[in-house]
C-alpha positions in Angstrom: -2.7 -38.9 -15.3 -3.4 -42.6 -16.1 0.5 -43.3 -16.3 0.6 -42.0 -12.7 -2.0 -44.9 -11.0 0.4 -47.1 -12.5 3.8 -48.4 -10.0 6.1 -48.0 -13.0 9.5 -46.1 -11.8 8.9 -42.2 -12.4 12.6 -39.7 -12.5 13.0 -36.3 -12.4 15.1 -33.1 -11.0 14.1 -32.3 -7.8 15.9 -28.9 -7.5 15.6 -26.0 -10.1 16.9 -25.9 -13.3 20.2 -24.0 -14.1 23.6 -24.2 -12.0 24.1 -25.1 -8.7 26.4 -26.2 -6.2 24.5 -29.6 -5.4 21.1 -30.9 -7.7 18.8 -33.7 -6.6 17.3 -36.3 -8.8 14.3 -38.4 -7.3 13.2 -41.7 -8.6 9.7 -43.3 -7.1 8.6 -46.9 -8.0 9.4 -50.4 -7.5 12.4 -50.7 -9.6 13.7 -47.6 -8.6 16.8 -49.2 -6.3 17.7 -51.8 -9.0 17.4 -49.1 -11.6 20.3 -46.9 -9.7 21.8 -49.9 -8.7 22.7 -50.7 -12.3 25.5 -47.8 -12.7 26.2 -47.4 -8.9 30.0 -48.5 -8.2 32.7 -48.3 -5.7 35.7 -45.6 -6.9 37.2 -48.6 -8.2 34.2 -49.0 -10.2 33.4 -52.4 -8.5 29.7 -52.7 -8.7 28.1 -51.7 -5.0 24.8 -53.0 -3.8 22.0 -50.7 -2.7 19.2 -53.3 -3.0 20.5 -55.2 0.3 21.0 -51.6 2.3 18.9 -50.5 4.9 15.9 -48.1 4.7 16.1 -44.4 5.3 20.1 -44.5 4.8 22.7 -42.7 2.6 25.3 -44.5 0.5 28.8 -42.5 -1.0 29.2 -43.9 -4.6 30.1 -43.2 -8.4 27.6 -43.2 -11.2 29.3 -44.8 -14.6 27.8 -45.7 -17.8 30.1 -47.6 -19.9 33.1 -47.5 -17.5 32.8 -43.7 -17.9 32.3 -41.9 -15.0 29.4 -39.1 -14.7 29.7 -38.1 -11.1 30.3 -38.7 -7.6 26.9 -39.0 -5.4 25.6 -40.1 -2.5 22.3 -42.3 -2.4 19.8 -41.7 -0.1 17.4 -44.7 0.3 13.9 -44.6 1.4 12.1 -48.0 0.8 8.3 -48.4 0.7 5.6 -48.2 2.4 7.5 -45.9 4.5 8.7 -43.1 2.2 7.1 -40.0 0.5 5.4 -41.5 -2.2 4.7 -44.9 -0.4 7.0 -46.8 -2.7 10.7 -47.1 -2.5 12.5 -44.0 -3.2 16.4 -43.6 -4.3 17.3 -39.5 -4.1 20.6 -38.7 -6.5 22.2 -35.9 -4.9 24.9 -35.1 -7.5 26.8 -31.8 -8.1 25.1 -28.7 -9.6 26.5 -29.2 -13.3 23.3 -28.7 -15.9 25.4 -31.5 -18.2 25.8 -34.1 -14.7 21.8 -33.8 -14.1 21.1 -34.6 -17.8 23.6 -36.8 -17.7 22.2 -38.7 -15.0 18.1 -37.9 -15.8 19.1 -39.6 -19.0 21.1 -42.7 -17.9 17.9 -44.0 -15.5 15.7 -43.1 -18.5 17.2 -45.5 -20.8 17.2 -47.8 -17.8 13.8 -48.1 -17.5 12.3 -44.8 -15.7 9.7 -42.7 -17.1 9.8 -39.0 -16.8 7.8 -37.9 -13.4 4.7 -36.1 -14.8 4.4 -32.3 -13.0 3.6 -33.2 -9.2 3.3 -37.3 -9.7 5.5 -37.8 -6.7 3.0 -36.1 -4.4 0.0 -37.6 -6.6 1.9 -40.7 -6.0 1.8 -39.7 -1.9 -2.1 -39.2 -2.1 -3.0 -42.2 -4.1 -1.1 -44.6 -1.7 -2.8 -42.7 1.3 0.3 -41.1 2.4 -1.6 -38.2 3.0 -4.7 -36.5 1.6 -5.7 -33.8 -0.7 -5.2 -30.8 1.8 -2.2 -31.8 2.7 -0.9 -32.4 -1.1 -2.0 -28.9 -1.6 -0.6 -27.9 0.9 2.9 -28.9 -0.1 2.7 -26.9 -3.0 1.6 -23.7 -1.0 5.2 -24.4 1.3 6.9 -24.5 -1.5 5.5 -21.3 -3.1 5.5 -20.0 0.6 7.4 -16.4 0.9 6.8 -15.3 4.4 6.9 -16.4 7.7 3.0 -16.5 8.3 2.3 -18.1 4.8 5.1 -20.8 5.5 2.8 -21.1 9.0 -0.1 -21.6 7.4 1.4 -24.2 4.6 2.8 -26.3 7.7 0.0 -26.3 9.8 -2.2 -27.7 6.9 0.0 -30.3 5.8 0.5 -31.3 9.3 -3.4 -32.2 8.7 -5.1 -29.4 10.7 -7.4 -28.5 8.2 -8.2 -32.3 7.1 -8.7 -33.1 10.4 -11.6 -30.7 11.3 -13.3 -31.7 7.8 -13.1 -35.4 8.8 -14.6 -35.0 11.8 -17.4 -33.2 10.6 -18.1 -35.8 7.0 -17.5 -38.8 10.5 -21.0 -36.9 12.5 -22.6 -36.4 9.3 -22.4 -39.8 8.2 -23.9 -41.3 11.4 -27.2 -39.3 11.2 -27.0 -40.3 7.1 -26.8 -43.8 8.0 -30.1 -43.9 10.2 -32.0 -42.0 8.0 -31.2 -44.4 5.2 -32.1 -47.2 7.4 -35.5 -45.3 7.8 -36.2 -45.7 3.5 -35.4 -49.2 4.7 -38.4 -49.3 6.8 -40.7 -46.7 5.0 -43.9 -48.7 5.3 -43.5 -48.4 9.5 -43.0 -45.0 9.7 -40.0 -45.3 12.1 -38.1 -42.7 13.0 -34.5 -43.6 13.5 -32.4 -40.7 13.4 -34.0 -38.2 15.9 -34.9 -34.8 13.9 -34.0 -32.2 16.7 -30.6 -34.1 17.3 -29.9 -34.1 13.5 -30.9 -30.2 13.6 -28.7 -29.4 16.8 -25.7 -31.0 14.7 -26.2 -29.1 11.4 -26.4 -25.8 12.8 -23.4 -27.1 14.7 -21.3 -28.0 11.9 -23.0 -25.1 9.8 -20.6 -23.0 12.7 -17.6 -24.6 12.1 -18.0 -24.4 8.2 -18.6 -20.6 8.2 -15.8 -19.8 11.1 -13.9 -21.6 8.0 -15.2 -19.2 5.4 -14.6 -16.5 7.1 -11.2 -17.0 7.5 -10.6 -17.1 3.3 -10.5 -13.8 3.3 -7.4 -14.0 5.9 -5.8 -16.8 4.1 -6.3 -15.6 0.8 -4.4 -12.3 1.6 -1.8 -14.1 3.5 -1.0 -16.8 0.7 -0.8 -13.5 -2.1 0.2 -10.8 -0.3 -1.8 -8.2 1.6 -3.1 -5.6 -0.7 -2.3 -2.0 0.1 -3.2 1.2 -2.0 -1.3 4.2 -1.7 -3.6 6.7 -2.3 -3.3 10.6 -2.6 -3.3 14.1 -4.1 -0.8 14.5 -6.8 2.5 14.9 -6.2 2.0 14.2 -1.9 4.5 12.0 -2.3 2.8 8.6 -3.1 5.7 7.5 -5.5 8.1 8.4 -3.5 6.6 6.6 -0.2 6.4 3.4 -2.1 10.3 3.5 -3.4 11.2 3.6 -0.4 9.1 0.9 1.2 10.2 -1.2 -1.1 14.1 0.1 -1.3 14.1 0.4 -4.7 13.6 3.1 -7.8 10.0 1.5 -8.7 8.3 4.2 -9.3 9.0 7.3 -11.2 9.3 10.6 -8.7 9.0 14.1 -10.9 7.3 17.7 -9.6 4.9 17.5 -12.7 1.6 16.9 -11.3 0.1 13.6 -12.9 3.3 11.4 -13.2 1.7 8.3 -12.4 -1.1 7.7 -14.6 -1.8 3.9 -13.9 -1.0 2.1 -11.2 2.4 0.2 -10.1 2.4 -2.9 -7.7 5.2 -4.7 -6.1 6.0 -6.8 -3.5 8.2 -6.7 0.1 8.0 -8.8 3.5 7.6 -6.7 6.6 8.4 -8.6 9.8 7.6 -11.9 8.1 4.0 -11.1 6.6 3.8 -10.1 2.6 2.7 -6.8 1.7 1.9 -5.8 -1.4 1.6 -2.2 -2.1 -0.1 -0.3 -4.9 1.3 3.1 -6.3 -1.9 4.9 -7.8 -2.5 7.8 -9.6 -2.9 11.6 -8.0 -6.9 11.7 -7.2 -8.1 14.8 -8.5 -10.6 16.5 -11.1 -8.4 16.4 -14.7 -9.8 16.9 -18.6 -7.1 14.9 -19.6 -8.6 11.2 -20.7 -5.4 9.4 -19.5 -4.6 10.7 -16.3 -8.8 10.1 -15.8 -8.3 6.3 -16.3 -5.5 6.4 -14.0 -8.1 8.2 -11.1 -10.9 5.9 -11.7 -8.4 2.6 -11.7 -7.0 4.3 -8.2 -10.3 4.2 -6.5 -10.6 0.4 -7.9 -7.8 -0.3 -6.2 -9.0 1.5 -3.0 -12.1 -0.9 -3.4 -9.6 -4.0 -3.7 -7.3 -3.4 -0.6 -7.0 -4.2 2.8 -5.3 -1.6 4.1 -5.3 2.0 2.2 -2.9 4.8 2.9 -4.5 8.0 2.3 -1.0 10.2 2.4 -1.4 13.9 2.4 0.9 17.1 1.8 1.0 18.3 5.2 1.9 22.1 3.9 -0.5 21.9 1.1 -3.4 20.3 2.6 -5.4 22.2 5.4 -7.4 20.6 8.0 -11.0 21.6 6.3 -9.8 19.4 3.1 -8.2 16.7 4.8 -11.5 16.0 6.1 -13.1 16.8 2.9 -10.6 14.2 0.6 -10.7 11.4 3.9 -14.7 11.1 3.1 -14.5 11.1 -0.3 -11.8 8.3 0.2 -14.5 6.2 2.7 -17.0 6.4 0.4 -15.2 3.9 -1.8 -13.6 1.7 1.1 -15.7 -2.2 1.2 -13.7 -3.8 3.9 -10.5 -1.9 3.7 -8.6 -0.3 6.8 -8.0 3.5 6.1 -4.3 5.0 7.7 -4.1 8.7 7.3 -0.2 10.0 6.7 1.1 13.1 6.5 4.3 13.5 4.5 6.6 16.1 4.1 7.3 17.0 7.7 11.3 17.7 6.4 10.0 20.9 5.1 9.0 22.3 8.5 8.9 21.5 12.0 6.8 18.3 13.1 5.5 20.4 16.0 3.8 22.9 14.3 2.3 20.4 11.3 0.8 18.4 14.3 -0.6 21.0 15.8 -2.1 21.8 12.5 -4.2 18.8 12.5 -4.7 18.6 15.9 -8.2 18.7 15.5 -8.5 16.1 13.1 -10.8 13.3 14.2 -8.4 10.2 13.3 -5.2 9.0 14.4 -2.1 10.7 11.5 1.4 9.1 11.0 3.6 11.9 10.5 6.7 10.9 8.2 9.0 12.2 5.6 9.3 10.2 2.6 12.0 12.1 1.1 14.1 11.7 4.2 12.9 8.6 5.5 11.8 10.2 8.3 9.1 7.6 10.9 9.1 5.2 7.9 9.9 2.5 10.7 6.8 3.9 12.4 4.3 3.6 9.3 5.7 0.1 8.6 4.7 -1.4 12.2 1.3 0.2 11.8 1.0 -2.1 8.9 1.9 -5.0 10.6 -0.5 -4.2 13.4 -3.3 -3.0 11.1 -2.8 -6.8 9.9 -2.3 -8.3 13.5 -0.8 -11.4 12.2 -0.8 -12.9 15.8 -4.0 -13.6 15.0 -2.5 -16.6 13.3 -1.5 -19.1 15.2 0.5 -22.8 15.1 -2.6 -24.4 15.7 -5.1 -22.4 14.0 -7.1 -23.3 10.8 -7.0 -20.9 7.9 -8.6 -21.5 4.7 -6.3 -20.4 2.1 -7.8 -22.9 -1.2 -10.6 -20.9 -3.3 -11.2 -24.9 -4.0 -11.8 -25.9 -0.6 -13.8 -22.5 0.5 -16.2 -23.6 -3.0 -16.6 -27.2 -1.2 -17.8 -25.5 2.1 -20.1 -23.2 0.9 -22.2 -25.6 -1.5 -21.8 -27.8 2.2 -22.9 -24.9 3.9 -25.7 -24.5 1.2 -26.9 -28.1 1.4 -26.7 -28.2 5.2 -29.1 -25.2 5.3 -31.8 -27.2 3.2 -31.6 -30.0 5.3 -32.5 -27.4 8.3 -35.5 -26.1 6.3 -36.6 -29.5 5.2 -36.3 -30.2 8.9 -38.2 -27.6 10.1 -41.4 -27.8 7.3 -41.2 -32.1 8.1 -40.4 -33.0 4.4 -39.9 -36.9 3.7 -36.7 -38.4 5.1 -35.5 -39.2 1.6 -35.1 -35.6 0.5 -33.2 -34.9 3.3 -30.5 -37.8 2.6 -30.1 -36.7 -0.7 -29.2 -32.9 0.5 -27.3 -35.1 3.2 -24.9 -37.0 0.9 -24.5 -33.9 -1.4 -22.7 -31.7 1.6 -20.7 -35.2 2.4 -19.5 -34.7 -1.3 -18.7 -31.7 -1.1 -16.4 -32.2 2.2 -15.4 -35.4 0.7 -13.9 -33.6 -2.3 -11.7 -31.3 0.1 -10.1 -33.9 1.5 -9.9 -36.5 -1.7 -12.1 -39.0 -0.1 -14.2 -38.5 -3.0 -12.5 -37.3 -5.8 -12.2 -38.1 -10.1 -9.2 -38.0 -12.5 -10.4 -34.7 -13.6 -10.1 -33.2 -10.3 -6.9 -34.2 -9.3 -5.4 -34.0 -13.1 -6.0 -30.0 -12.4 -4.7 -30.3 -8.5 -1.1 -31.7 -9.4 -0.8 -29.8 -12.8 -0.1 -26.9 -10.8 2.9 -28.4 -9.7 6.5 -28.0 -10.7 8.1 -31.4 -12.4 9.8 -33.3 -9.3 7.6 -33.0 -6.4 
C-alpha cells in the first residue's frame, strides 16, 4: 500500500485474463506517456509522438521493441488532473492474444512501470480526490453488478448519492461541534454557545436520516447478493422439480423416492432484472433416519434466512385441514420472510376442481404445474412483486456496504448519548467527545478520515487493473 501514495507509473491488464478479441492495458503515473512513447511508431516504424498530443484523444500506432513488431494498437490519452486516477493515463487497447498482452505488460515493465497493485488505479482516484470512498466502493460493486437493480444501485452511489447525504450531515454536525469547543475555550464564564435544544432538534434529525439508512441494508444487502428464496415442502411435492425449471436447468435431482434431497441446493437466476436466489430444501416431515433429519432441520434454517419462502404443496395429496396445519408450522419459523403458498401438480386433474378444493383456504394459492410448466410465468411475477423492486429508484439511497451500515450505527450510537447527555445537562466536554466520535464514524464512510489499514482491506478486494 505504501508503493501506491507514491506517483511512480503503475501497468496492468484491464480486461480479464485468457483470449479475447480486443485486451486493454492501462498505465497511471507521470511517465506513463513517455513510457509508451518509447516503442510507439508509425507502420514505417518511424518513431510517433504522443507526449505533444492532446488530452482525452486516441492515436492508431505500432508497438515495437527492437525493430520487432508486437502489435497494432490504438492509444488513448487521458492526461492529468483530468483523468481517472488524476494523473496522466495512456490505455493500450491491443488484440486479445494472451502472448500480445504479456508481450506488451512486459515491454512497459522493463521500461520503467511497476505492476498496478489489486485496485491502485481507483486507490490512485481516491487519494488524488477524484472521488471518495463510497464512490471507490462503489465501482467495485458495478463491476461485480449482475442485474439491472444492483447495476442501479452501484451507479447511483458512485454518482455520489450516498456520499452526499453523509457530507451533509458530518457539514451540521461539525458546526454545533465547533461552538461547543469554543465553549471549553471559555469554561470559566459559563457561556453557552451552541444552544442545547437546537443541538437536540438536529441529532434526532440526523439520527432520522441515519436509521432510514439502516434500514434500507437489509434492501441493499439482498439486492447486491441475490434475494434469498427457500423452496419449502412435503416430500416429493415437487420442490426439485420447481426449482429446475426456474432456473432452466437439471440442478437438482427429481426421483419418486421420498427423501431425495437431503441437504439443500442453491443457485442463482435474474427475473426481470432483479437476482433471485433460490434454495432447494429437503421434504419437511417426521423421519428416523439421521441424514434426511439434518437435511429438515437445515430446511427450516433456510426458511429462517429467506426473504421470500415458497411453501409448495401436492394439490392431490394435501387436503385443506393439513394445508392449514403444515402453513403454521411453516410461520412459526418465518423472522421477516414473505410466505407464497403454491399448489403443484394441477396436470394431474382439472384446475377447477383443485381450486375449488381450497377454496376455503385463508391465503392467496398460485396454482401451477411444475412438471408441465404450467403458470410458472405466473409464480415468477409474484416474485418480482413480492420484491417490488420499484421501490428502488434512480435517485434513491440504498445502503448496500456492511462497512458503511457499521459506521452509521456506532454514529447512531454516539448521537443517542449526546441526546441523553443533553437531556441529564452533563458538561459540554463530554458531549464533544461523543460528538467527534459519530463525525469519525461518518468520516470513515466517506474517507475523510480514514488509515492505510482501512483502505489496504478496501482496494484488496479488487481485481488487478481497476
Amino acid at each position: 500500500m505504501t508503493n501506491a501514495l507514491n506517483n511512480d507509473t503503475i501497468v496492468a491488464i484491464s480486461t480479464p485474463r485468457g483470449l479475447g478479441a480486443i485486451a486493454v492495458i492501462r498505465l497511471s503515473g507521470e511517465n506513463a506517456i513517455n513510457i509508451v512513447e518509447r516503442n510507439f511508431f508509425t507502420k514505417k516504424l518511424r518513431p510517433k509522438k504522443l507526449s505533444d498530443k492532446s488530452a482525452n484523444t486516441i492515436h492508431f500506432g505500432i508497438i515495437a521493441h527492437n525493430g520487432v513488431i508486437i502489435d497494432e494498437v490504438l492509444a488513448s490519452i487521458f492526461k492529468a488532473p483530468h483523468s481517472f486516477t488524476g494523473q496522466d493515463i495512456v490505455e493500450i487497447s491491443c488484440h486479445g492474444s494472451v502472448f500480445i498482452q504479456q508481450q506488451l505488460l512486459q515491454l512497459f515493465i522493463l521500461n520503467g512501470c511497476r505492476p498496478a497493485d489489486a485496485g491502485e488505479f481507483t486507490l490512485r482516484a481516491f487519494l488524488n480526490q477524484k472521488l471518495d470512498l463510497t464512490q471507490a466502493e462503489a465501482i467495485a460493486d458495478l463491476v461485480a453488478s449482475n442485474s439491472a437493480v444492483s447495476h442501479q444501485v452501484a451507479m447511483q452511489q458512485m454518482r455520489g448519492g450516498f456520499s452526499s447525504k453523509i457530507k451533509i450531515l458530518r457539514e451540521h454536525l461539525v458546526n454545533f461541534a465547533a461552538l461547543i469547543e469554543l465553549e471549553l475555550d471559555f469554561s470559566e464564564e459559563d457561556v453557552e454557545f451552541a444552544n442545547r435544544n437546537d443541538l437536540k432538534k438536529l441529532i434526532q434529525s440526523i439520527q432520522s436520516i441515519i436509521e432510514n439508512l439502516l434500514n434500507s441494508f437489509e434492501l441493499g444487502n439482498v439486492i447486491k447478493n441475490g434475494i434469498p428464496v427457500a423452496i419449502v415442502g412435503k416430500p416429493n411435492a415437487g420442490k426439485s422439480t420447481l426449482l429446475n425449471v426456474l432456473l432452466e436447468d437439471e440442478r437438482a435431482i427429481v426421483s419418486e423416492i421420498p427423501g431425495t434431497t437431503r441437504d439443500t441446493i442453491e443457485d442463482e437466476i435474474i427475473i426481470d432484472g432483479v437476482l433471485f436466489r433460490f434454495i432447494d430444501t429437503a421434504g419437511i416431515r417426521t423421519t428416523s433416519d439421521v441424514i434426511e433429519q439434518i437435511g429438515v432441520n437445515k430446511a427450516f434454517d433456510a426458511i429462517k434466512k429467506s426473504a421470500i419462502v415458497i411453501y409448495l404443496f401436492d394439490a392431490h395429496e394435501l387436503s385443506l385441514g393439513d394445508l392449514n396445519l403444515e402453513v403454521d408450522l411453516i410461520k412459526t419459523h418465518i423472522q421477516s420472510s414473505q410466505l407464497l403458498v403454491v399448489a403443484n401438480k394441477i396436470d394431474v386433474e382439472g384446475e377447477v376442481e383443485v381450486k375449488k378444493e381450497f377454496a376455503e383456504f385463508n391465503e392467496p394459492v398460485i396454482y401451477i404445474s411444475a412438471k408441465t410448466h404450467k403458470h410458472i410465468e405466473e409464480l415468477k411475477n409474484k416474485l418480482v412483486t413480492l420484491f417490488d423492486a420499484r421501490t428502488v429508484n434512480a435517485t434513491e439511497t440504498v445502503v448496500t456496504n456492511v462497512r458503511h451500515a457499521n459506521s452509521l450505527r456506532h454514529a447512531n450510537n454516539a448521537l443517542q448519548k449526546v441526546e441523553e447527555g443533553i437531556e441529564k445537562g452533563i458538561a459540554g466536554d463530554l458531549l464533544a467527545l461523543e460528538i467527534r466520535y459519530a463525525l469519525d464514524e461518518l468520516g470513515n464512510i466517506t474517507g475523510q478520515i480514514s488509515n492505510e489499514n482501512l483502505l489496504e482491506t478496501i482496494f484488496s478486494k479488487f481485481c488487478i487493473g481497476k
